[in-house]
N, C-alpha and C positions, 0 to 999 in steps of 0.2 A: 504494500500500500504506500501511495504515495503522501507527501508533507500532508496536503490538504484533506485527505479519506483518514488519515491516522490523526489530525486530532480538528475534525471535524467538529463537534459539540463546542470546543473552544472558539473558535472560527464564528459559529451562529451567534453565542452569547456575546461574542464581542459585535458583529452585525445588530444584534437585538437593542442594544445599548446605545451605539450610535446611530442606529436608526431612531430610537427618543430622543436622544440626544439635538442629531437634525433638528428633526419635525418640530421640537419647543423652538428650535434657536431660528430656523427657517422659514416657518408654516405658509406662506406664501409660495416658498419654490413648491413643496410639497403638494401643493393644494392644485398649484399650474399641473404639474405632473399629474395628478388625481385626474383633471380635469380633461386629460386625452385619455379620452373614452369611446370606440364603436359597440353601443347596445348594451352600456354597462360591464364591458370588459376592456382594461385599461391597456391602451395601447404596448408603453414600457414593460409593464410585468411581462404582456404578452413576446415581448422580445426577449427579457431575461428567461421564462421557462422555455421558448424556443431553442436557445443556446445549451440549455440543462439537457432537455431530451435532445436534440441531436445525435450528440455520437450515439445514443444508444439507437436511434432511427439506422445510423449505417450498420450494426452489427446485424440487421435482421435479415435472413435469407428466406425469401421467400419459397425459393425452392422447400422448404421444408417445414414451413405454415404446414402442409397438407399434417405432416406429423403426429400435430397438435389432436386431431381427429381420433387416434391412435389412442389416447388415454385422454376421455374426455371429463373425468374426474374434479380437475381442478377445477375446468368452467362450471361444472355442476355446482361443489359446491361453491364458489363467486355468487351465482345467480339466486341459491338455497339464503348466506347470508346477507349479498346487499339487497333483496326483495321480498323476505318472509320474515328476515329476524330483529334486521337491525332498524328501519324505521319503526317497528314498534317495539321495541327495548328504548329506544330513542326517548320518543314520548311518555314510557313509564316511568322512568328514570328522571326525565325533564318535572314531571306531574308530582314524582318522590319530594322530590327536593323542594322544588315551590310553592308544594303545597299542603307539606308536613314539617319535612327537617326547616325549611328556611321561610315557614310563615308570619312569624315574629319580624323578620325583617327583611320583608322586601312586600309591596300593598299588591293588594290580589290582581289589579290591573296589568299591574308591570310582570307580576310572575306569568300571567294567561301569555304576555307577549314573549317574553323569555323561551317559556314553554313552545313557545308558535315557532321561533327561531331555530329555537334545537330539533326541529322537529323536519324544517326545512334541511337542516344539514341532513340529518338522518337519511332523508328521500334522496340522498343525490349525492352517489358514490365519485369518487375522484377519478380526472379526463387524466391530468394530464401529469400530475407530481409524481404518479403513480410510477412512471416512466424511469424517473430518479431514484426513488424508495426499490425499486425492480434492482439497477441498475449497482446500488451500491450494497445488497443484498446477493447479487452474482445470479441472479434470477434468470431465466429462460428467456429471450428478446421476443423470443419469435411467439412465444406461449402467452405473453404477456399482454403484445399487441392484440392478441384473437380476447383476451379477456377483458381489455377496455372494448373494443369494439362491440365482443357483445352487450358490453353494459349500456352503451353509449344506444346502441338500439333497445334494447329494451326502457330505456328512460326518457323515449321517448314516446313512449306508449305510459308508461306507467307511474311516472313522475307528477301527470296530474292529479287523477283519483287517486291515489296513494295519500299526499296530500290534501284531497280534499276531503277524503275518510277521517283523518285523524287530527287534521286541524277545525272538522268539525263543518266547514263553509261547504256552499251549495256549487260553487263554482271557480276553480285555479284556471287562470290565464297565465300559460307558460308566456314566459319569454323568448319564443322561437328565434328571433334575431343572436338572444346571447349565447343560447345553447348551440346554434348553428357555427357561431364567427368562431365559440371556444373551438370546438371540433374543430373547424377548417383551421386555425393559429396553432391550436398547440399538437394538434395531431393529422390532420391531412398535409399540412405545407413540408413538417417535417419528416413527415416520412416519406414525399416525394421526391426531396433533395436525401436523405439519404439514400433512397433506390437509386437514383441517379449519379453519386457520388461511388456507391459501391458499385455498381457496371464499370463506371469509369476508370476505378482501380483495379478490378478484377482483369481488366485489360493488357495491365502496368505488370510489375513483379509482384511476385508473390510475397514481398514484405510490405509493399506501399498500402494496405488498408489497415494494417497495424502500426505501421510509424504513423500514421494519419490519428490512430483513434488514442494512441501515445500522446500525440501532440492536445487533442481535444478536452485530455480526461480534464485538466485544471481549468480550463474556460467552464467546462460545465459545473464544477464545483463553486467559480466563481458568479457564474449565475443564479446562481442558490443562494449564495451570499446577497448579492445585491437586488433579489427577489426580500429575501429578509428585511434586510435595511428599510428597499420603500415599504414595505409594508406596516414597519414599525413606525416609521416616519409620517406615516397617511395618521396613525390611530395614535401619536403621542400625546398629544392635547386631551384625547379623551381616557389614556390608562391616566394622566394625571390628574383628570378631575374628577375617575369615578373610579376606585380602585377597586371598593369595594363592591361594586355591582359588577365589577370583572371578574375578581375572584370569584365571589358567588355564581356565577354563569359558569366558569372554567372548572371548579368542582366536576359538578354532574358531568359536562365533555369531558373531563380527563379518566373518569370511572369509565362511563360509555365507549371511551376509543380503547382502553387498555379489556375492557370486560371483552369486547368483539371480538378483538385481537387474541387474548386468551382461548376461546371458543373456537375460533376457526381455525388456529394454529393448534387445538387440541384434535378436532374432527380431520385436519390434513393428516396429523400423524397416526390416526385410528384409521384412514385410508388408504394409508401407506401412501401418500405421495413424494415425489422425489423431491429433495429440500428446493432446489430452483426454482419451483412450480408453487408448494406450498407459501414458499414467502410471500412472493406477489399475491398469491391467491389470499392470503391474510390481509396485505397490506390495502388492498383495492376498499376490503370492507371498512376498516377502520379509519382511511383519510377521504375527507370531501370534496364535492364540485361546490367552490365557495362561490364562487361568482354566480352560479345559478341559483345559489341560496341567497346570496343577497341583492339580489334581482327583485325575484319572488317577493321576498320580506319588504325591500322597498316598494313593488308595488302594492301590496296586498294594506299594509300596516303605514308606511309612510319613513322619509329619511332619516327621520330622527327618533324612530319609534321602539320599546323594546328587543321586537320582534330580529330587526336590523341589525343592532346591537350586537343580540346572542349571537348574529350568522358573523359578526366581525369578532368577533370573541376566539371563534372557532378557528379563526383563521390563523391568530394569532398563535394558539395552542398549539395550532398542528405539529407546527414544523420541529418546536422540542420534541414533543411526543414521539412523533414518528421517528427521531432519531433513535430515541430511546429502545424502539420495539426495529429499527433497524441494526440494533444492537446487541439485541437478544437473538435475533436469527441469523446473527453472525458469526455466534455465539455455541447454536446448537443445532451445527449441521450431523452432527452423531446420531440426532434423535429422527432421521429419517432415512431413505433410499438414496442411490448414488443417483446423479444428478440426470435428470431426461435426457436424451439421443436427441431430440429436436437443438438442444444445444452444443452439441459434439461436432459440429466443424472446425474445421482449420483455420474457418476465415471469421468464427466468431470468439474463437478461445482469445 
């Protein structure tokens, strides 16, 4: 592992800090940056996750997608937990907490919105991080891509009534614009320039797509980084003036993404999946599509509403978290099968 993969957690917390940092000292630049936006997904970010998933868009050989077909276990269970389990653990857990453990302190208004937010997360499994969380896990490319893909369709069917079942409302008005643009930015463009990029190498010698994904690995790490940064930068004004209704919100997500995580990473190893396969197929359930949850909640609830909030909360959380559960399955590859054949090439090792 290279400087930036080995002490990655350092790296973020220093990004987490002077992204606050910024955003008090700046809030103006911040705010311009916020403010390039197509459909509610910010131009920048969309560039910094672009750079992240990249190299892993070139390691995927299509030739061997069919593969995946082969042991269809893992998408099973992907689709068992981000559409049967986890938007309603979501909302019981969101319901626990605001409406028992933390009734004394937070008024039943703001908990309904809280609750409403986390609930959005819940419904709307993660496009694009996923790619990285895969990636720095040693995860299958090619296995990986078929199991956003099929999330990414099926959430589009079922992303509304899912939602309107357990938010309770007669009617969800997706955001088809934002769920469309995420797809095309953070996963159709780059995995069109990786296909194209790998043909092109594959042409070349047979070292040139590995000195290429050499030279990549640290831009993508660096992308992460300054995905963190703005992010913290966007919400510093607000961890400063409400800290405690952050925490309070961040509780219940941090139980909910570690509980997921637990469960699916226990039913991969009761399926015997191979550790490549099972990581990502954990990590999908556990991190979210923020930007379609805070869409949603914006329009549903309003910009400054609890609702929005909790979905900005989440955001915040993820990125520690998932380090932390990218840590554990890096951790305990013993506890599974040798790694899938769909990843066993030459040109992706």
């Amino acid at each position: 592992m290279g400087i930036f993969e080995r002490y990655l957690s350092v790296w973020v917390a220093i990004s987490i800090i002077t992204g606050v940092i910024l955003g008090l000292w700046q809030p103006e630049v911040f705010q311009q940056i916020a403010n390039l936006e197509i459909a509610h997904v910010n131009v920048v970010i969309a560039v910094f996750i672009w750079v992240m998933i990249y190299p892993m868009m070139v390691q995927i050989d299509f030739t061997s997608i069919k593969d995946v077909g082969k042991n269809p276990k893992g998408l099973v269970l992907t689709i068992i937990i981000n559409w049967l389990i986890k938007p309603f653990t979501m909302a019981l857990i969101g319901w626990l907490f605001f409406r028992i453990f933390f009734v004394d302190l937070v008024d039943p208004a703001s908990a309904q919105e809280y609750i409403a937010g986390m609930i959005l997360l819940g419904v709307a499994p993660c496009t694009a991080m996923v790619f990285v969380w895969s990636q720095l896990t040693k995860g299958d490319p090619n296995y990986t891509l078929v199991q956003v893909s099929v999330n990414d369709l099926i959430m589009i069917f079922a992303f509304a009534p899912i939602s309107a079942f357990l938010l309770g409302v007669s009617d969800i008005q997706v955001p088809w614009e934002t769920l469309l643009y995420s797809v095309l930015l953070y996963v159709l463009l780059p995995l069109v320039a990786g296909v194209i990029t790998r043909k092109i190498l594959n042409n070349k010698s047979g070292q040139s797509l590995s000195t290429l994904l050499a030279k990549l690995k640290p831009w993508s790490m660096i992308g992460l980084l300054a995905t963190v940064t703005l992010l913290f930068g966007f919400q510093a004004n607000t961890i400063i003036a409400e800290p405690l209704t952050i925490f309070l919100i961040a509780i219940p997500l941090t139980l909910q993404t570690f509980g997921i995580f637990i469960i699916t990473y226990a039913i991969a190893k009761w399926m015997k999946l191979p550790h490549n396969i099972a990581g990502p197929a954990s990590l999908i359930g556990t991190s979210n599509f923020f930007e379609l949850a805070v869409a949603v909640a914006i329009s549903l609830f309003g910009l400054h509403s609890g609702a929005a909030l909790a979905t900005v909360v989440g955001v915040l959380v993820e990125v520690p978290i998932m380090l932390a559960l990218v840590a554990i399955i890096n951790r305990t590859p013993h506890w599974f099968n040798q790694p899938s054949n769909t990843n066993q090439l030459k040109s992706t090792q």
